[in-house]
N, C-alpha and C positions, 0 to 999 in steps of 0.2 A: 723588299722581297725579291730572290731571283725569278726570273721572268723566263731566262731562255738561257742554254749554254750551248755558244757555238765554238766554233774554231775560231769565231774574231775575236773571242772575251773570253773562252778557255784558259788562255795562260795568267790572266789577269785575276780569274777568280780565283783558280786554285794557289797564285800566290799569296792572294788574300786568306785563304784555307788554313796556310801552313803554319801564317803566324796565331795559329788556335791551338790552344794545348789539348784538348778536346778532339775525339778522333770525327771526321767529318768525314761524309761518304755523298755523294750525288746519284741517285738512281732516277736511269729513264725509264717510265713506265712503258711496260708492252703489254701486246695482246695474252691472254690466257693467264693474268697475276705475274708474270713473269716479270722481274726488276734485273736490269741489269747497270754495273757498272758505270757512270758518265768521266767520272771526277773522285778524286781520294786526296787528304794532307799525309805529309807526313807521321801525323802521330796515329793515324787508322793504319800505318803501315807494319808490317810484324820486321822485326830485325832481318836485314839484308834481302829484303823485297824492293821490288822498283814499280812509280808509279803506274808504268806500260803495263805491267804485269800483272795488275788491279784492273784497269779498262778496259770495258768492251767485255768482261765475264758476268755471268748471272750472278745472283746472290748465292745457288746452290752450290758453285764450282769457287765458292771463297771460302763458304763458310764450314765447318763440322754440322752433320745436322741437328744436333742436340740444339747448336748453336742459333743456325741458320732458320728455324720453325719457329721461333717468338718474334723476331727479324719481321721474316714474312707475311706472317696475321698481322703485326702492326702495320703494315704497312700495305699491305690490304685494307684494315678496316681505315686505315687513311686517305685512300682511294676514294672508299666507298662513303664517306661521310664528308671530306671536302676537309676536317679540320685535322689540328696535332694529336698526335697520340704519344704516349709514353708508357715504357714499363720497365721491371727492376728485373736482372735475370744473376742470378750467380753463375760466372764462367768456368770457375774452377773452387776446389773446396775452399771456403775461408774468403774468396773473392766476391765481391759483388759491383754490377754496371748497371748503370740508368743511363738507356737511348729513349732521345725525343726525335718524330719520325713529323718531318715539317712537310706539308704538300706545295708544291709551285704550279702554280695555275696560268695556261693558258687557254684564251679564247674560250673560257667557262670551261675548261676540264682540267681535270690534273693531270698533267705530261710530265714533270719529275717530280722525285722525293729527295728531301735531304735528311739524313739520320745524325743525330749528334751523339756519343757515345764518351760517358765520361765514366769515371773510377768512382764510385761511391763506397767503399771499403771503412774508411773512417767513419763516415756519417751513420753506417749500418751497427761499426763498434758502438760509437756514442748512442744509438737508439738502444742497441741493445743492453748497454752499460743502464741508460735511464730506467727499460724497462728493470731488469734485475733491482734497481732500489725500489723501485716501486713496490716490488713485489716482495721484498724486505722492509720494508714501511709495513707493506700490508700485514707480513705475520710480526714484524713488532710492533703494532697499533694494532692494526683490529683482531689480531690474533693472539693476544696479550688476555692475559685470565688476570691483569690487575686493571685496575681502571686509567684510561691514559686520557686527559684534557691537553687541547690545544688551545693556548692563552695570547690575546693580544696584551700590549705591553701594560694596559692598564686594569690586567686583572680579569677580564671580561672571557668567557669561554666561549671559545671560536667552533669547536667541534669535540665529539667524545666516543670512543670505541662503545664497542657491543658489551664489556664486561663493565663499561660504568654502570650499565643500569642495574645490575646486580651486585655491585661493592655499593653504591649508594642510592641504589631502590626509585629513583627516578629516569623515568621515559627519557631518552637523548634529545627528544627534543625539546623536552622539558627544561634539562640542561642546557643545552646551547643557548648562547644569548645572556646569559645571565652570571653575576657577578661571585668570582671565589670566597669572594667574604662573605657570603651567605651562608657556606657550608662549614663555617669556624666557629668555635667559641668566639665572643665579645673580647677576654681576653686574652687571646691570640691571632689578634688582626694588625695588632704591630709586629709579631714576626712575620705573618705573613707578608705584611708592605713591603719591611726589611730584604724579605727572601727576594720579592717579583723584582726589585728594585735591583738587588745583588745579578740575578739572575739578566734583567736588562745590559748588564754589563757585562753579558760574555761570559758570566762565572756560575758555573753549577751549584748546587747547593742543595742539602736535605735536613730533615728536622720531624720530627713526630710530635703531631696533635690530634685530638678528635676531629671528626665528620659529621655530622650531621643527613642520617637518611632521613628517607621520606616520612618512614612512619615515626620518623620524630626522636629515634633512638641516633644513640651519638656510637661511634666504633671508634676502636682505634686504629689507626692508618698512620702510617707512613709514608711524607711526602716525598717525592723527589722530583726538581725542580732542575730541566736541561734546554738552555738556549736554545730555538730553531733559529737558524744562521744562514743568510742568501746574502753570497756574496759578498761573505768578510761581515755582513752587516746584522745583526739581530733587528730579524723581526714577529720574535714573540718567546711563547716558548713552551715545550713540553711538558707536562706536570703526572708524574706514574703515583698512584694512591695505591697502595697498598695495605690491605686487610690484617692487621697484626692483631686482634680482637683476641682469638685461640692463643697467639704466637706468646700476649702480654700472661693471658689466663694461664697459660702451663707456667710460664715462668713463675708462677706466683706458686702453684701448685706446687713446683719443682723449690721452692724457697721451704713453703711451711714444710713440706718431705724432710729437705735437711735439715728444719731446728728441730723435728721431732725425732729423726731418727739421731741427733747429737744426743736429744734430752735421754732417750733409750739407750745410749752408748754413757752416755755419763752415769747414768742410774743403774746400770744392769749389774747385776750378781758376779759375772764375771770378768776380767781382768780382759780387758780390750789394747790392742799396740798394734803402732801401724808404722812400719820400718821399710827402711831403701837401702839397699846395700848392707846391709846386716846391724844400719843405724838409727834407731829408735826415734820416729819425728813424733810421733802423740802418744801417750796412753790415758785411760780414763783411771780415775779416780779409785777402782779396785784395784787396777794392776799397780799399783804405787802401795798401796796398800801390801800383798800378797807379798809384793818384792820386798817389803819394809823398807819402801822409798817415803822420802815428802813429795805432797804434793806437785807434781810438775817437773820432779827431778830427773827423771826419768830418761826428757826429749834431750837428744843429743846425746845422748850414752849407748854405748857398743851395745849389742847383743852379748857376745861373747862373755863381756864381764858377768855373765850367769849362767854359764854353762856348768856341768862336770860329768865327769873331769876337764878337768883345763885343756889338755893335749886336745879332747876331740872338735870336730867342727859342732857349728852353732847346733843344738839340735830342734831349737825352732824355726831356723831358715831352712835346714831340711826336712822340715815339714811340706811347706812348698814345692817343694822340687817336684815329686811323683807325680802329685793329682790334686787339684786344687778340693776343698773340702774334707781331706781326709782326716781322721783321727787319727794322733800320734798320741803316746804315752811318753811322758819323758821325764826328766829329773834338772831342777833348775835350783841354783844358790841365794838364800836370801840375804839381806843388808845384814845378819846376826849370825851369818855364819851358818844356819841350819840348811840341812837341805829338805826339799819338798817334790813332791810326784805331782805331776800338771798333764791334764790332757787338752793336746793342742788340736785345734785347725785352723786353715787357713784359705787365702781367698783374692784373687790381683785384685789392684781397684787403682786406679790414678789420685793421686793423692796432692792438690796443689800443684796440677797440670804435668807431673811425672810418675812414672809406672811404680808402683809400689806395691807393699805385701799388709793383707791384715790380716790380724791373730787372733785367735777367742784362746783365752788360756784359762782354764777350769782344776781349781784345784780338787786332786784326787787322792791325797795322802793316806788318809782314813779306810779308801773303799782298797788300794793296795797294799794297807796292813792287813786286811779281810784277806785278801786275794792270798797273801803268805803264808798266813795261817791256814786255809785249805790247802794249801800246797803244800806245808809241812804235814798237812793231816793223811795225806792221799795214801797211806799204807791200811788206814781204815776203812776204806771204799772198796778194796781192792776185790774182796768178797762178793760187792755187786759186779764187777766187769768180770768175773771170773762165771757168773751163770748167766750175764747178759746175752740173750741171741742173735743179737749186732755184730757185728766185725769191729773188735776194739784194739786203736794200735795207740803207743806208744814211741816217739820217735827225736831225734836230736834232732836238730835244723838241718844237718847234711845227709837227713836221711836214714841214718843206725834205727833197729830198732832196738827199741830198750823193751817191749812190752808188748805183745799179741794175746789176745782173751783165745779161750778154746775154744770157742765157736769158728775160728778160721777152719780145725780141720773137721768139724761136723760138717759145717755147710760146702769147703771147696776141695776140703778131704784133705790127708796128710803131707807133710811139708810144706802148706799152703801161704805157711806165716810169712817164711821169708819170699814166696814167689810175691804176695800180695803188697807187700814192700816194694820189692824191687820194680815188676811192673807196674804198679798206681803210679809210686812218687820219680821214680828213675828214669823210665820209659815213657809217661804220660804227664804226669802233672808235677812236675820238679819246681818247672817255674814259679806256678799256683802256691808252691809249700815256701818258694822263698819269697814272696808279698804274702805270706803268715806272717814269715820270722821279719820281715824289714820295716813293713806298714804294721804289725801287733792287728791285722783284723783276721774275722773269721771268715770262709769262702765253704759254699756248700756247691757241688757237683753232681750234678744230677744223672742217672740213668750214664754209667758210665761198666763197658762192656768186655771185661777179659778174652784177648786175643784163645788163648787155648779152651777156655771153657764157656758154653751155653748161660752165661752167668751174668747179671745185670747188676750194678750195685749203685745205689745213690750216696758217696762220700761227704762231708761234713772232715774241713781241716778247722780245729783252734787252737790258738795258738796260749802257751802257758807262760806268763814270765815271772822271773825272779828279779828283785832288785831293777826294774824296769827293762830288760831285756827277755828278750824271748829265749828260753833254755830249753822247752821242749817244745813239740806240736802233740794234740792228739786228734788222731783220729779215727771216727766210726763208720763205718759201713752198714747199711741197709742193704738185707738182699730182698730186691725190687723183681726177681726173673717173672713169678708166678703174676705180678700185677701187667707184666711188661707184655706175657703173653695171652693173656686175656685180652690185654688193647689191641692185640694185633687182631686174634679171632673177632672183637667186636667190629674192628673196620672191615676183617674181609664181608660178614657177614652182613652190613649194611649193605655190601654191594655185591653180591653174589647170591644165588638160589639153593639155599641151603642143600636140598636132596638132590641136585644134578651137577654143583658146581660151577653151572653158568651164571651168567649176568642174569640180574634182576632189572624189575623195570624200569626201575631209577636208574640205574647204570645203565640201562640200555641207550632212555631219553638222554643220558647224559653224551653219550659215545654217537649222537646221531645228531647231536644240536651242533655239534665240532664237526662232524663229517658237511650238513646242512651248510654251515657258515661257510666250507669253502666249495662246496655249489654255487651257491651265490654269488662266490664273488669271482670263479674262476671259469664260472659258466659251464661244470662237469654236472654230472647227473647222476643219480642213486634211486637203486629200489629197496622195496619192503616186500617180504615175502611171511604171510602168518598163516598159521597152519594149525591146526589141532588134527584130533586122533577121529577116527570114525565110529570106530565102536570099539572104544576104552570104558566106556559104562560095564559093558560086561562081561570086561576082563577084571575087573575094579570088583563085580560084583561077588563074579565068581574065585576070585583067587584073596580078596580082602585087600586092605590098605598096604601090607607088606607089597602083596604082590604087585599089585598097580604101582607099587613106589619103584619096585626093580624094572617094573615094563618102561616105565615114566627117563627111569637112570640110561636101559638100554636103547630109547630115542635119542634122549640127549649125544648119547656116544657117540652113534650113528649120523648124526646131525656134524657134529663136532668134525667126525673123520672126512667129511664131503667140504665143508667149509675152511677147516684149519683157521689159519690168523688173519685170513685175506678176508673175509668177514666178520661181523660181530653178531655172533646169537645169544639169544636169551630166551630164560624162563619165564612166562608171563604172568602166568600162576595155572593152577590145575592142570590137562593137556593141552593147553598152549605155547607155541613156541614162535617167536620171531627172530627171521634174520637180513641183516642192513648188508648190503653189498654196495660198497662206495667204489664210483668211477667205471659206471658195469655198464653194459649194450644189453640190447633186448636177445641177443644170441644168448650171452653168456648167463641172462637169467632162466631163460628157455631150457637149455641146458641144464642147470642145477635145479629149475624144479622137477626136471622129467626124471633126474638121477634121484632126486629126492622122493619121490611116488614110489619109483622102483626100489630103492636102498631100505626103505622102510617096510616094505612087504615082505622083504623076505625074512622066512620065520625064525622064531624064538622060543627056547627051551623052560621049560622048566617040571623039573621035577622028568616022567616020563611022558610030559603032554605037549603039545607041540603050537604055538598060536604063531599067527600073521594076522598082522592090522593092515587097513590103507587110511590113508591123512589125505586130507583139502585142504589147498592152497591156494590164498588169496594173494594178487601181485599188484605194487600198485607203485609205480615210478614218482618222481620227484618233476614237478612241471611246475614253471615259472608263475612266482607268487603263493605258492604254498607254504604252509610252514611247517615243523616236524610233526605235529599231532594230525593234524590234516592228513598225510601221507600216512600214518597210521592207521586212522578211521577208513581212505579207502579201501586198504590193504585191509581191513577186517571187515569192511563189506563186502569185496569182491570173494575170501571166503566164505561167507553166509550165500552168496550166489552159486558158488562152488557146491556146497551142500546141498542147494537145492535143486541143482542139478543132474545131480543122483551122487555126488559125491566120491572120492579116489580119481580127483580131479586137479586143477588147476584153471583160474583165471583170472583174468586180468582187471583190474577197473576199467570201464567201457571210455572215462575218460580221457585217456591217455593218448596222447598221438604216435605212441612206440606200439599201440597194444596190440599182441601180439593173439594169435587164434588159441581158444580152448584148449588143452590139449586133454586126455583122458591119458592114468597111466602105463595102459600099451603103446609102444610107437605107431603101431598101425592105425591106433583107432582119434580118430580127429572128426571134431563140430564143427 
């Protein structure tokens, strides 16, 4: 231990110092914690410092103080206890130093310190590198949702994650200690050996057999078998079980699926073919059949070779193209030379792990000799589209008409035939009429509304063909106006008050649960203002239901013209009226209800007799925690208070911390 550093052993220590790769510092203790400087190596020195230039300084005039403060306490609490201290401080980012802070004892006290100051930089990667596995062990072991055993080299289970006890229904520690041949079939413990043995040698290894849980039921699992390796050396090894119980079950599910849905496809009525490139790889047993093929001749032969005409492309691989499921009508060649009408769809499906096409081919010969023969017949029908009161067109795929019923200019008036042509299919729905003529199906169009007339029509395109092509479309028109505007009168009228035009209650709650939600959350504020009439009884009485109904319309007017859009009023029913002013001050509702007292007094005509009502008004603001019905109720208490107060009034709910003083509707006269 150093004892004493003076000027006789000075030069002798610190050459001893230098040969330390470790930075080394000498402090003499002083009064008041102060250390200063005795002795410094070389390697404590910073680039182009000199030892003089170290000596005889405090710690605070060397160091940075970030620096110089973990320094200090160590070396203080080194002082004050007599023994070594150490601690780890990062210098700079990604850096880190461990100084041990050695006390030198004289005459029973401590008179200098010596600090050792080394680079732990690597030691901090490597700790930090073990933690990170660690911590990856941890979520591939105990954070592992299959079961993971730790095996010594004879089979025996060393330790088992959190998910063994639920793959294999035994407590962990039930499991540890005990031997993997336990959980095998009898005859599956020579793979087993095989595997742990394989596995001993450095070599992975997986295999599927049952498990045996607790309650006695066997699963199926999947073993997989992975050396643990220290230092080149195997010393055991990892074993992941995995639950394929479900995995095995669908597969089996997914088996019997396919012989049944083969046996369906081999048995079915219609001609099934499943093609890659326009090249026949299956067909069942109909479609060999239909095509006057043998059996199985089928696979490997073009499409094409059954088209017609020859020149055109496949027309069951253009089935596919559009929309997968669609019905096609088409015309195909059989082995004898006849031709036949087929209606196709079709459908992807991978087929023998490449993308392929299936086909349901439905012979249709018979029902489009039907179809010819009404369409040779159509000059006899004609009689009905000529008194039908539909809109009935008649038209070629580009659109021509060939055919409008007279009902065009009854219902849209003269020359309506060819506008209703032109603007349906021309202007509107062209596209729609050519997937009639290309796909042969029918397309219905609903509530569809001519630009120049009040006029709604529900269209119906079908499509007619000859000889398997589409030669004409027809179609009909419904005039829908008279339905179209009833829908409209019944939705205003759910939400409107019939005899004043205002909202109704419903629409009111509705229009004040939206204004509510954003009080809530924007922290504004809204009032309720509800009012009836004073003495509408005996205007009611004396002028009858008409009257009352016009007194009732000239409120609402009067109401409407004070409020406009900035609020929302409604009828309540009878003479009551409520209005929601959203984002409003106690000003501004003070104001509209003292204009509302006054606007309402003043009189009204009828006949040569002259009346004036006054109304009370109940106010009731929106305060934290309320909900919309609540502000309601007070707003129709506070006018029951209003009335009983002598009424042709206003007041406020007493609960409010806005509320504002009574007012009567004179300006001058105030409660």
């Amino acid at each position: 231990m150093l004892t004493s550093l003076g000027e006789d052993n000075r030069e002798a220590i610190v050459s001893f110092l230098n040969q330390m790769t470790d930075a080394v510092m000498v402090w003499k203790v002083e009064d008041h914690g102060t250390f200063r400087c005795d002795a410094v190596n070389h390697a404590a020195l910073p680039a182009g410092e000199s030892l003089d230039a170290y000596r005889g300084k405090i710690m605070q005039e060397l160091f940075p103080h970030q620096r110089a403060l973990p320094l200090m306490e160590a070396c203080r609490q080194t002082v004050r206890r007599g023994v070594e201290n150490r601690f780890e401080q990062e210098t700079e980012p990604g850096r880190f130093e461990e100084t041990i802070v050695t006390p030198v004892v004289q005459e029973g006290a401590v008179r200098s310190l010596i600090s050792v100051t080394r680079d732990i930089t690597e030691r901090k990667k490597v700790e930090e590198t073990r933690r990170v596995m660690e911590d990856k062990y941890h979520s591939l072991v105990q954070m592992n949702q299959d079961a993971v055993l730790e095996i010594y080299g004879d089979g025996r289970i060393a330790a088992a994650n959190a998910a063994a006890e639920e793959v294999i229904g035994y407590k962990r520690e039930a499991i540890e200690g005990t031997s993997m041949f336990r959980y095998v079939p009898e005859g599956d413990q020579i793979r087993l050996q095989t595997v742990i043995a394989q596995t001993a040698g450095g070599s992975a290894a997986e295999l599927e057999m049952p498990c045996l849980r607790e309650d006695g039921a066997w699963l199926e699992g999947r073993w997989k078998f992975v050396p643990a390796m220290l230092e080149a050396e195997v010393q055991g090894a990892f074993v992941i079980v995995k639950d394929i119980t479900k995995e095995k079950q669908a597969a089996m599910a997914v088996e019997e699926k396919r012989q049944l849905y083969r046996h369906l496809i081999d048995e079915s009525p219609d001609g099934m073919l499943v093609h890659q490139q326009g090249v026949i790889r299956y067909a069942n047993e109909k479609a060999s059949l239909m095509l006057g093929q043998q059996s199985g001749a089928l696979k490997g032969q073009p499409l094409e070779t059954f088209l017609v005409p020859p020149e055109e492309t496949d027309p069951l691989a253009e089935a596919a193209a559009p929309g997968p499921g669609m019905l096609r009508e088409k015309r195909v060649l059989k082995a004898d030379g006849q031709m036949m009408y087929v209606e196709v769809s079709d459908a992807p499906l991978l087929f023998e792990g490449a993308e392929a096409t299936y086909l349901t081919i439905r012979d249709v010969t018979a029902r489009k000799q039907t179809e010819r023969a009404l369409i040779e017949s159509e000059e006899r029908y004609r009689l009905i589209t000529e008194n039908a009161r539909d809109l009935i067109q008649l038209l070629t795929p580009n659109g021509r008409i060939l055919y409008a019923s007279p009902s065009h200019q009854r219902i849209l008036g003269p020359s309506s035939s060819s506008d209703l042509g032109r603007q349906v299919l021309h202007q509107h729905h062209y596209e729609e009429m050519l997937r009639v003529c290309v796909e042969t199906i029918s397309l219905q169009i609903e509530e569809f509304q001519l630009h120049d007339q009040e006029r709604w029509l529900s269209l119906r395109f079908i499509p007619i063909q000859e000889s398997g092509e589409v030669k004409k479309v027809l179609v009909i028109g419904e005039d829908v106006t008279t339905r179209k505007e009833y829908e409209h009168r019944i939705h205003y009228m759910a939400y409107h008050d019939e005899l004043t035009g205002l909202l109704n209650r419903t629409s009111f709650m509705d229009h004040m649960e939206a204004v509510h939600a954003k009080a809530v959350t924007t922290g504004a504020t809204y009032a309720v203002l509800f009012l009836d009439c004073d003495n509408f009884k005996e205007i009611n009485d004396e002028l009858g239901h008409d009257g009352g109904d016009t007194f009732l319309v000239t409120i609402a007017g009067r109401i409407s013209d004070i409020f406009g859009d900035t609020s929302v009023t409604a009828r309540m029913g009878g003479d009551e009226f409520t209005i929601l002013m959203p984002d409003t001050s106690r000003e501004d509702v003070e104001t509209a209800a003292e204009k509302l007292l006054d606007t309402i007094q003043a009189p009204w005509h009828r006949g040569e007799k002259t009346y004036s009502v006054s109304i009370s008004i109940g106010i009731a603001f929106f305060q934290h925690g309320d909900e919309p019905k609540e502000v309601v109720k007070k707003a129709d208490w506070a006018l029951y208070e209003a009335k009983e107060r002598g009424r042709n009034r206003f007041v406020q709910y007493p609960g409010d911390s806005t509320a504002p003083a009574e007012r009567l509707s004179s300006g001058n006269n105030k409660v």
